[in-house]
C-alpha positions, 0 to 999 in steps of 0.5 A: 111651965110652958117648957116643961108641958111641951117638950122633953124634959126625961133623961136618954141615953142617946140623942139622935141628931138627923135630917127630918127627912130621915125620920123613919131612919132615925127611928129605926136606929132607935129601936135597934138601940132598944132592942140590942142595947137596951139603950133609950133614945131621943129622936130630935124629929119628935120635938119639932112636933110639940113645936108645930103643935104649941106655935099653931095653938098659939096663933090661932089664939093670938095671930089670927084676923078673922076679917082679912082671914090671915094671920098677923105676920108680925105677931107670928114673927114674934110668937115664932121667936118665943116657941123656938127659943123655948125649944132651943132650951129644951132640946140643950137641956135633954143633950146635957141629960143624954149621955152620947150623941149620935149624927146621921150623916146623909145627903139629907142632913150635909152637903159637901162641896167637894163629893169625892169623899163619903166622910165629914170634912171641913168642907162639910155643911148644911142648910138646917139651922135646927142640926147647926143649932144641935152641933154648935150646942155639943161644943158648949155642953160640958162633958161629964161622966155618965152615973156608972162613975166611969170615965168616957170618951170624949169623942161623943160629946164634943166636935168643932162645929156642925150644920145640917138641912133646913124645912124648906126655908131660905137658902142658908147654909152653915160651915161644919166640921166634925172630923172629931166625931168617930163614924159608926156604919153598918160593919161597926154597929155589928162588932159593937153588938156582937161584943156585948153579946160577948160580954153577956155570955161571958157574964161581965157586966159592962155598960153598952156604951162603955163597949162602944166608947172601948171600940172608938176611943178618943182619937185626939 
Protein backbone atom coordinates (compact mmCIF):
# COMPACT_ATOMS: atom_id res chain seq x y z
CA UNK A 1 0.00 0.00 0.00
CA UNK A 2 2.74 2.25 0.98
CA UNK A 3 4.54 1.50 -2.49
CA UNK A 4 1.46 2.27 -4.53
CA UNK A 5 0.84 5.55 -2.43
CA UNK A 6 4.25 7.09 -2.83
CA UNK A 7 5.76 6.21 -5.83
CA UNK A 8 5.01 5.57 -9.72
CA UNK A 9 2.87 3.14 -10.37
CA UNK A 10 1.49 4.74 -14.58
CA UNK A 11 3.29 3.11 -17.57
CA UNK A 12 5.78 5.56 -19.86
CA UNK A 13 7.06 5.36 -22.91
CA UNK A 14 10.46 6.24 -21.64
CA UNK A 15 12.41 6.25 -18.49
CA UNK A 16 15.26 9.04 -18.35
CA UNK A 17 17.87 7.69 -16.08
CA UNK A 18 20.48 10.93 -15.14
CA UNK A 19 22.46 12.66 -12.56
CA UNK A 20 20.09 14.57 -10.36
CA UNK A 21 22.39 17.28 -10.90
CA UNK A 22 20.97 17.45 -14.31
CA UNK A 23 17.27 17.68 -13.32
CA UNK A 24 16.56 20.52 -15.28
CA UNK A 25 18.16 18.87 -18.44
CA UNK A 26 16.33 15.81 -17.84
CA UNK A 27 13.09 17.74 -17.90
CA UNK A 28 13.85 19.81 -20.60
CA UNK A 29 14.41 16.23 -22.65
CA UNK A 30 11.22 15.30 -21.38
CA UNK A 31 9.13 18.05 -22.63
CA UNK A 32 10.77 17.74 -25.99
CA UNK A 33 9.92 14.26 -26.31
CA UNK A 34 6.16 15.49 -25.34
CA UNK A 35 5.98 18.24 -27.62
CA UNK A 36 7.92 16.50 -30.75
CA UNK A 37 7.10 13.06 -30.08
CA UNK A 38 3.99 12.83 -28.13
CA UNK A 39 6.13 10.56 -26.25
CA UNK A 40 5.72 10.30 -22.04
CA UNK A 41 8.46 10.19 -19.89
CA UNK A 42 9.51 9.36 -16.47
CA UNK A 43 12.19 11.33 -14.89
CA UNK A 44 14.27 9.13 -12.13
CA UNK A 45 14.77 12.64 -10.16
CA UNK A 46 10.98 12.73 -9.36
CA UNK A 47 11.22 9.65 -7.29
CA UNK A 48 13.82 10.59 -4.96
CA UNK A 49 11.03 13.21 -3.91
CA UNK A 50 8.45 11.01 -2.52
CA UNK A 51 11.31 9.16 -1.05
CA UNK A 52 12.94 12.37 0.75
CA UNK A 53 9.14 13.02 1.72
CA UNK A 54 8.13 9.31 2.88
CA UNK A 55 11.66 8.90 5.02
CA UNK A 56 11.24 12.42 6.74
CA UNK A 57 7.39 11.68 7.62
CA UNK A 58 8.70 8.64 9.02
CA UNK A 59 11.21 9.49 11.15
CA UNK A 60 10.02 12.26 12.44
CA UNK A 61 7.22 9.81 13.41
CA UNK A 62 9.23 6.88 14.76
CA UNK A 63 13.18 8.38 15.02
CA UNK A 64 12.92 11.51 16.74
CA UNK A 65 14.06 12.01 20.48
CA UNK A 66 12.82 14.75 21.55
CA UNK A 67 15.13 14.83 24.78
CA UNK A 68 18.50 14.74 22.99
CA UNK A 69 16.68 16.71 19.88
CA UNK A 70 18.25 14.22 17.40
CA UNK A 71 17.27 11.50 15.65
CA UNK A 72 17.93 7.86 16.45
CA UNK A 73 20.79 6.78 13.96
CA UNK A 74 19.99 3.29 14.43
CA UNK A 75 16.27 3.39 13.71
CA UNK A 76 17.24 5.71 10.72
CA UNK A 77 19.44 3.09 9.67
CA UNK A 78 16.50 0.86 9.56
CA UNK A 79 13.44 3.09 8.37
CA UNK A 80 16.12 4.15 5.71
CA UNK A 81 16.44 0.59 4.48
CA UNK A 82 13.01 0.00 4.13
CA UNK A 83 11.97 3.47 2.17
CA UNK A 84 14.91 2.77 -0.39
CA UNK A 85 14.18 -0.90 -0.91
CA UNK A 86 10.29 0.11 -1.31
CA UNK A 87 11.85 2.72 -3.97
CA UNK A 88 14.09 0.11 -5.68
CA UNK A 89 10.87 -1.76 -6.18
CA UNK A 90 9.48 0.80 -7.79
CA UNK A 91 11.34 2.34 -9.92
CA UNK A 92 11.93 -1.79 -11.41
CA UNK A 93 8.45 -1.81 -11.84
CA UNK A 94 8.05 1.62 -13.68
CA UNK A 95 11.35 0.31 -15.99
CA UNK A 96 9.64 -2.91 -16.77
CA UNK A 97 6.49 -0.86 -17.82
CA UNK A 98 8.74 1.76 -19.91
CA UNK A 99 9.43 0.95 -23.33
CA UNK A 100 12.98 2.45 -23.66
CA UNK A 101 15.61 3.85 -21.51
CA UNK A 102 17.28 6.79 -22.11
CA UNK A 103 20.84 7.87 -20.12
CA UNK A 104 22.18 11.31 -19.95
CA UNK A 105 25.59 10.99 -20.21
CA UNK A 106 27.50 14.04 -18.55
CA UNK A 107 30.10 14.73 -16.26
CA UNK A 108 27.48 14.71 -13.43
CA UNK A 109 26.25 11.02 -14.03
CA UNK A 110 30.20 9.19 -15.20
CA UNK A 111 33.54 9.57 -14.52
CA UNK A 112 36.03 8.13 -16.78
CA UNK A 113 39.33 7.33 -15.88
CA UNK A 114 40.58 7.97 -19.01
CA UNK A 115 39.08 11.74 -20.62
CA UNK A 116 40.46 11.37 -23.82
CA UNK A 117 37.15 9.98 -25.41
CA UNK A 118 33.60 11.66 -24.99
CA UNK A 119 31.75 8.03 -25.28
CA UNK A 120 31.15 5.50 -22.74
CA UNK A 121 34.05 2.84 -22.12
CA UNK A 122 34.89 -0.08 -20.02
CA UNK A 123 36.71 2.52 -17.93
CA UNK A 124 33.46 4.36 -17.42
CA UNK A 125 31.81 4.76 -13.68
CA UNK A 126 30.02 6.62 -11.33
CA UNK A 127 29.59 7.26 -7.53
CA UNK A 128 25.39 7.23 -7.76
CA UNK A 129 24.46 4.05 -6.28
CA UNK A 130 20.75 4.96 -7.51
CA UNK A 131 22.19 5.32 -11.44
CA UNK A 132 24.24 1.90 -10.81
CA UNK A 133 21.15 0.61 -9.38
CA UNK A 134 18.91 1.82 -12.68
CA UNK A 135 21.58 0.11 -15.27
CA UNK A 136 22.41 -2.89 -13.28
CA UNK A 137 18.08 -3.30 -13.28
CA UNK A 138 18.38 -2.90 -17.25
CA UNK A 139 20.37 -6.33 -17.44
CA UNK A 140 17.86 -8.08 -15.79
CA UNK A 141 14.60 -6.65 -17.12
CA UNK A 142 13.52 -9.06 -19.70
CA UNK A 143 12.77 -7.44 -22.91
CA UNK A 144 9.41 -7.68 -24.33
CA UNK A 145 7.67 -6.22 -27.17
CA UNK A 146 6.06 -2.99 -26.94
CA UNK A 147 1.77 -3.19 -27.51
CA UNK A 148 2.29 -2.19 -31.24
CA UNK A 149 3.22 -6.01 -31.40
CA UNK A 150 6.49 -5.00 -33.23
CA UNK A 151 9.40 -6.24 -33.01
CA UNK A 152 12.33 -3.58 -31.11
CA UNK A 153 15.52 -3.35 -30.95
CA UNK A 154 17.33 -4.63 -28.36
CA UNK A 155 20.03 -2.08 -27.94
CA UNK A 156 17.24 0.07 -25.68
CA UNK A 157 16.53 -2.35 -23.22
CA UNK A 158 19.66 -4.17 -22.29
CA UNK A 159 23.74 -3.14 -21.62
CA UNK A 160 26.44 -4.84 -19.74
CA UNK A 161 26.46 -2.91 -16.58
CA UNK A 162 26.41 0.88 -15.46
CA UNK A 163 27.01 3.37 -12.41
CA UNK A 164 26.45 6.88 -12.19
CA UNK A 165 27.10 9.96 -9.41
CA UNK A 166 26.13 9.75 -5.67
CA UNK A 167 24.33 12.95 -3.41
CA UNK A 168 26.77 13.44 -1.52
CA UNK A 169 27.71 10.53 0.22
CA UNK A 170 30.83 8.09 0.65
CA UNK A 171 33.09 8.17 -1.95
CA UNK A 172 32.04 4.77 -3.68
CA UNK A 173 32.48 4.10 -7.11
CA UNK A 174 31.08 1.60 -9.44
CA UNK A 175 32.45 -0.24 -12.78
CA UNK A 176 30.05 0.51 -15.78
CA UNK A 177 30.15 -0.43 -19.38
CA UNK A 178 27.50 0.67 -21.74
CA UNK A 179 29.24 0.67 -25.08
CA UNK A 180 25.78 -1.54 -26.22
CA UNK A 181 23.69 1.35 -25.76
CA UNK A 182 23.46 3.58 -29.29
CA UNK A 183 24.55 7.48 -28.14
CA UNK A 184 21.82 10.08 -29.16
CA UNK A 185 23.09 13.69 -29.32
CA UNK A 186 21.95 16.70 -30.67
CA UNK A 187 22.60 15.96 -34.53
CA UNK A 188 20.62 12.37 -34.19
CA UNK A 189 17.70 13.90 -32.20
CA UNK A 190 17.18 16.21 -35.19
CA UNK A 191 17.22 13.47 -37.83
CA UNK A 192 14.81 11.28 -35.54
CA UNK A 193 12.52 14.33 -35.48
CA UNK A 194 12.69 15.34 -38.93
CA UNK A 195 11.96 11.57 -40.02
CA UNK A 196 8.80 11.48 -38.16
CA UNK A 197 7.62 14.71 -39.59
CA UNK A 198 8.40 12.75 -42.85
CA UNK A 199 6.43 10.38 -42.10
CA UNK A 200 3.43 12.40 -41.03
CA UNK A 201 3.60 14.34 -44.00
CA UNK A 202 3.74 11.12 -45.83
CA UNK A 203 0.54 10.00 -43.93
CA UNK A 204 2.42 6.68 -42.55
CA UNK A 205 1.37 5.78 -39.19
CA UNK A 206 4.43 4.86 -37.58
CA UNK A 207 5.30 4.87 -34.04
CA UNK A 208 7.80 7.44 -32.74
CA UNK A 209 10.18 4.93 -31.22
CA UNK A 210 9.98 2.43 -34.06
CA UNK A 211 11.47 5.61 -36.38
CA UNK A 212 14.03 5.72 -33.96
CA UNK A 213 14.75 1.94 -33.21
CA UNK A 214 15.03 2.00 -37.45
CA UNK A 215 17.71 4.90 -36.83
CA UNK A 216 19.72 2.79 -34.30
CA UNK A 217 19.28 -0.60 -35.10
CA UNK A 218 20.61 -3.36 -32.89
CA UNK A 219 24.43 -3.29 -33.26
CA UNK A 220 25.38 -6.38 -31.88
Amino acid sequence: MVIAEWFPQSAFDVFISHSHKDENLALSLAGYLKEKFGLSSFIDHQAWHHCDALLKEIDNKYCYQPKAETYSYSKRNSTTAHVHNMLCIALTEVMDKSECLFFINTDNSTTKKNHISASYSKDSSTYSPWLYYEMSMLNLIKIKAPWRKRVVAKAFTRNDSIATEAFDSAPIRYRINVDDLPQLNNASIIQWYAEKRRKDQANEQVHALDILYQIHPDRR
